[in-house]
N, C-alpha and C positions, 0 to 999 in steps of 0.2 A: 873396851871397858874392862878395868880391872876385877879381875875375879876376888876382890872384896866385895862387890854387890850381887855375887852371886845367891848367896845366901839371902839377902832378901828378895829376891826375884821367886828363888823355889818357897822361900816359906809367904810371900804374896797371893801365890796363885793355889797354895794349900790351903790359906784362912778365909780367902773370900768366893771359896768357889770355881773356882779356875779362871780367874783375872789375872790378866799379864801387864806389867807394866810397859809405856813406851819404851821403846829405845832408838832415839836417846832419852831419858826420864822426862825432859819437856817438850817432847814433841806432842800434839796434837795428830788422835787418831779419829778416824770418822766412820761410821756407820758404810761399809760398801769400797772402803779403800782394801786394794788389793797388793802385795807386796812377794818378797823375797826375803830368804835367809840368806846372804853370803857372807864366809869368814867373820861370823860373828854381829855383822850387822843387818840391823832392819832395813830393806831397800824398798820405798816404798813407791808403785809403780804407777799407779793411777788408781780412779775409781769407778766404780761401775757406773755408779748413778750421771756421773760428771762427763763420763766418755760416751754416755746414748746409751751401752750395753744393755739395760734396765730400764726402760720408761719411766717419770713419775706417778702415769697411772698405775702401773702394775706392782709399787711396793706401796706396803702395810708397817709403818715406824710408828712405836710407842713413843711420846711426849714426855718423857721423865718418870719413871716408877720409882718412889720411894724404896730402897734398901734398909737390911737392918743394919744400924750403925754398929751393930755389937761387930759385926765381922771385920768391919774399918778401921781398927784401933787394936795394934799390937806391937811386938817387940821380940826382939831375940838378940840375945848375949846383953844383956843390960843389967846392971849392978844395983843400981839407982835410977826409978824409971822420973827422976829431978819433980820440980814441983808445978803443981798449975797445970794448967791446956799447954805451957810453954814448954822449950826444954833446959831449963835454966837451972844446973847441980845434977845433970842425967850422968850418968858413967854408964861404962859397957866393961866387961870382961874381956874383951878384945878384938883383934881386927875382923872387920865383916858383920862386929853385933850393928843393931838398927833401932832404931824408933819410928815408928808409923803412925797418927793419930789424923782420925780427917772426919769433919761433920757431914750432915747430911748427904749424905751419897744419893745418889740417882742415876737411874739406868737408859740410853735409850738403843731401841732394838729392833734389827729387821723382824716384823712378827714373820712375816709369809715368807721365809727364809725357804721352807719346802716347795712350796709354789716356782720358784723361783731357782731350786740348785742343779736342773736339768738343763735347763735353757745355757745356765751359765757353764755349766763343761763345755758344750757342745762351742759355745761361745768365745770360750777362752782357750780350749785345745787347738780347735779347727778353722772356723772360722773368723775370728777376727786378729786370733793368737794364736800361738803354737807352743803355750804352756805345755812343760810337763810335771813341774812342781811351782806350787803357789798356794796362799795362804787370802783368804778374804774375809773382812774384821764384820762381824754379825752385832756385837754389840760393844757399848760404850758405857761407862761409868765416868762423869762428873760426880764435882765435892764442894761446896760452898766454901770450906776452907780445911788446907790439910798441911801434914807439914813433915818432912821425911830426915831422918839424919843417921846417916853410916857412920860406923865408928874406922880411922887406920889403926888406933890401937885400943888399951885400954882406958888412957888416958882420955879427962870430959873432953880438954880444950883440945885434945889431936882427933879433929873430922877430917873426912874424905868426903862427905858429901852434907850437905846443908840448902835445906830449901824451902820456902812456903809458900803455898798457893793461895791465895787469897780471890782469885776468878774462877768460876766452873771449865773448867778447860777439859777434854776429853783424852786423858792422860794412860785411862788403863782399859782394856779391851779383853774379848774372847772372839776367836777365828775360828771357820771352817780351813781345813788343806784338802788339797787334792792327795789322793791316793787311789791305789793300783783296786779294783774288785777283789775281794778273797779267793774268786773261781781261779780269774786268770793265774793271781799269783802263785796257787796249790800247784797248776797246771806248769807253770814253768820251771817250778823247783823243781817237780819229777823230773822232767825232761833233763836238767842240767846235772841233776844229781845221776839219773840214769847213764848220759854222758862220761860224766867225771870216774864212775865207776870201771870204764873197761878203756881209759884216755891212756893208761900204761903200755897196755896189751899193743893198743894200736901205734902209739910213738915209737916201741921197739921196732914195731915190724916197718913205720916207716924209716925212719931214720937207719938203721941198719947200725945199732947200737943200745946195748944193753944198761940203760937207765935203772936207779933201785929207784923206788917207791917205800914210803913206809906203809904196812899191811893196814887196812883201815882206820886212813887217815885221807880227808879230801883236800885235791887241792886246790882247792874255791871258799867261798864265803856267800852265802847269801842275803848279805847282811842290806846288800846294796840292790839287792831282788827287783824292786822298783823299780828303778831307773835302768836297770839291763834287760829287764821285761821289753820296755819300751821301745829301748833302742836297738831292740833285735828281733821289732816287730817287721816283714816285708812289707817293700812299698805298696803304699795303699790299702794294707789293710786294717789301718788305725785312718779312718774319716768321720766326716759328721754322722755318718748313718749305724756307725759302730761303735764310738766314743764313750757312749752309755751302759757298754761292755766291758770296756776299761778302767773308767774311771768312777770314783766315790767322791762324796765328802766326809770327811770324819772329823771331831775336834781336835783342836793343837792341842795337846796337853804339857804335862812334864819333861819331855823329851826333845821338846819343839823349846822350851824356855833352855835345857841345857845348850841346842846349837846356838843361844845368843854369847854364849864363851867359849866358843868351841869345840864344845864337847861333841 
C-alpha cells in the first residue's frame, strides 16, 4: 500500500481512540480473528472462535454499543471540506490529505477478553501453535454508512482512493499482541549487554589478532530484544507450564500501525 495512506491510518487510530483500519481497507475483520504483520501486510491467520480455541460458552461479546459519532468524522490536509454528507467541491492541500465521515458507529467486543488471555498464550505458543509474534482483534467497529477519500495530490478530481460503504461491514478494529514479560526482557538485556561489554577482550585473545573497537560503543541493538529473547531460550524451557513467564498481552498501538508501511 502506498505510503499516501499512511497519514490516514496514524491520524485514524489517533481521533478514534485507537482504531485501526483494515488492511486492505475492505477487508472484513471479526471479533477473535488472529493474524500477522509481514512486509507491510496484514496476514490473517484464523480465528479463535472458528478454530475450537475458545468455546462459545466461555466468550462474553457486546451486541453493538453505540459510539460517539463526534470521533467518526474528520479530515487532514483538506482545503475545502466540499458540500453535504457528500464529497462533491472537497480539495486537499496535497498528497495523503483525506476525508473520513461515517454515521452511526457501533462497536462489538470480546467483553471477558481477561478471562480469556491466559488460556490463549498457553494456546497459541504451545500447544496448538508455536507463535511467537501475533496480534488477536478484541474489538470491531461497524458504521451504517461511511465514506473515505485520499487525496494523490492537491488537485479535487486527482484521488487515490474513493469509497463508500453503505453495509455495517467490520472494517476497523483494536488488537491485543503478544509480547515478551518486562522481567524476562530486563533479564536479558543485562545478560547481552554484560556480554557485549568484554566480546573485544575476548575476540583478541581468541583469534590471535588485534581488532580496534570504538571505546563505548556496543555492538548490538536491542531493538529486536524480543524475538532473540525467544530464540535463545534452551530446549524446553519455554513450554506450557512456563509460557505464562514469557509471554503478555499488550495493545497494538501506533508502532503496530507504522509496520503496515514498513516502518
Amino acid at each position: 500500500m502506498p505510503s499516501l495512506y499512511r497519514n490516514f491510518y496514524r491520524n485514524f487510530y489517533l481521533r478514534t481512540g485507537g482504531f485501526i483500519p483494515a488492511k486492505p481497507l475492505n477487508q472484513n475483520m471479526y471479533p477473535g480473528d488472529f493474524f500477522q504483520i509481514r512486509n507491510g501486510e496484514m496476514i490473517v491467520l484464523g480465528n479463535i472462535f472458528r478454530k475450537g480455541i475458545v468455546a462459545p460458552e466461555e466468550v462474553q461479546l457486546s451486541k453493538g454499543t453505540r459510539l460517539d459519532p463526534a470521533n467518526w468524522n474528520f479530515n487532514d490536509g483538506v482545503s475545502k471540506p466540499g458540500r453535504g454528507e457528500g464529497t462533491d467541491g472537497v480539495s486537499f492541500t496535497g498528497a495523503g490529505g483525506f476525508l473520513f465521515r461515517a454515521k452511526n458507529p457501533e462497536s462489538v467486543q470480546i467483553v471477558n477478553w481477561n478471562d480469556l488471555q491466559q488460556k490463549l498464550i498457553i494456546q497459541l505458543t504451545q500447544i496448538l501453535y508455536s507463535f511467537r509474534e501475533l496480534y488477536v482483534v478484541t474489538e470491531v467497529v461497524t458504521c451504517s454508512d461511511s465514506v473515505l477519500v485520499i487525496a494523490r495530490s492537491e488537485k479535487a478530481d486527482d484521488i487515490e482512493y474513493f469509497h463508500r460503504e453503505a453495509h455495517r461491514k467490520p472494517l476497523f478494529f483494536k488488537a491485543k499482541k503478544l509480547d515478551v514479560q518486562n522481567e524476562k526482557r530486563e533479564v536479558f538485556a543485562s545478560e547481552i549487554t554484560a556480554q557485549t561489554q568484554n566480546k573485544n577482550e575476548w575476540a583478541n585473545g581468541f583469534f590471535e589478532y588485534e581488532f580496534y573497537e570504538e571505546p563505548g560503543v556496543l555492538s548490538h541493538t536491542l531493538a529486536g530484544a524480543q524475538t532473540s529473547l525467544l530464540d535463545m531460550l534452551k530446549a524446553n524451557e519455554l513450554n506450557p507450564n512456563t509460557a505464562l513467564q514469557y509471554f503478555r498481552w499488550t495493545d497494538a498501538n501506533l508502532d503496530d500501525v507504522e509496520r503496515l508501511f514498513g516502518a
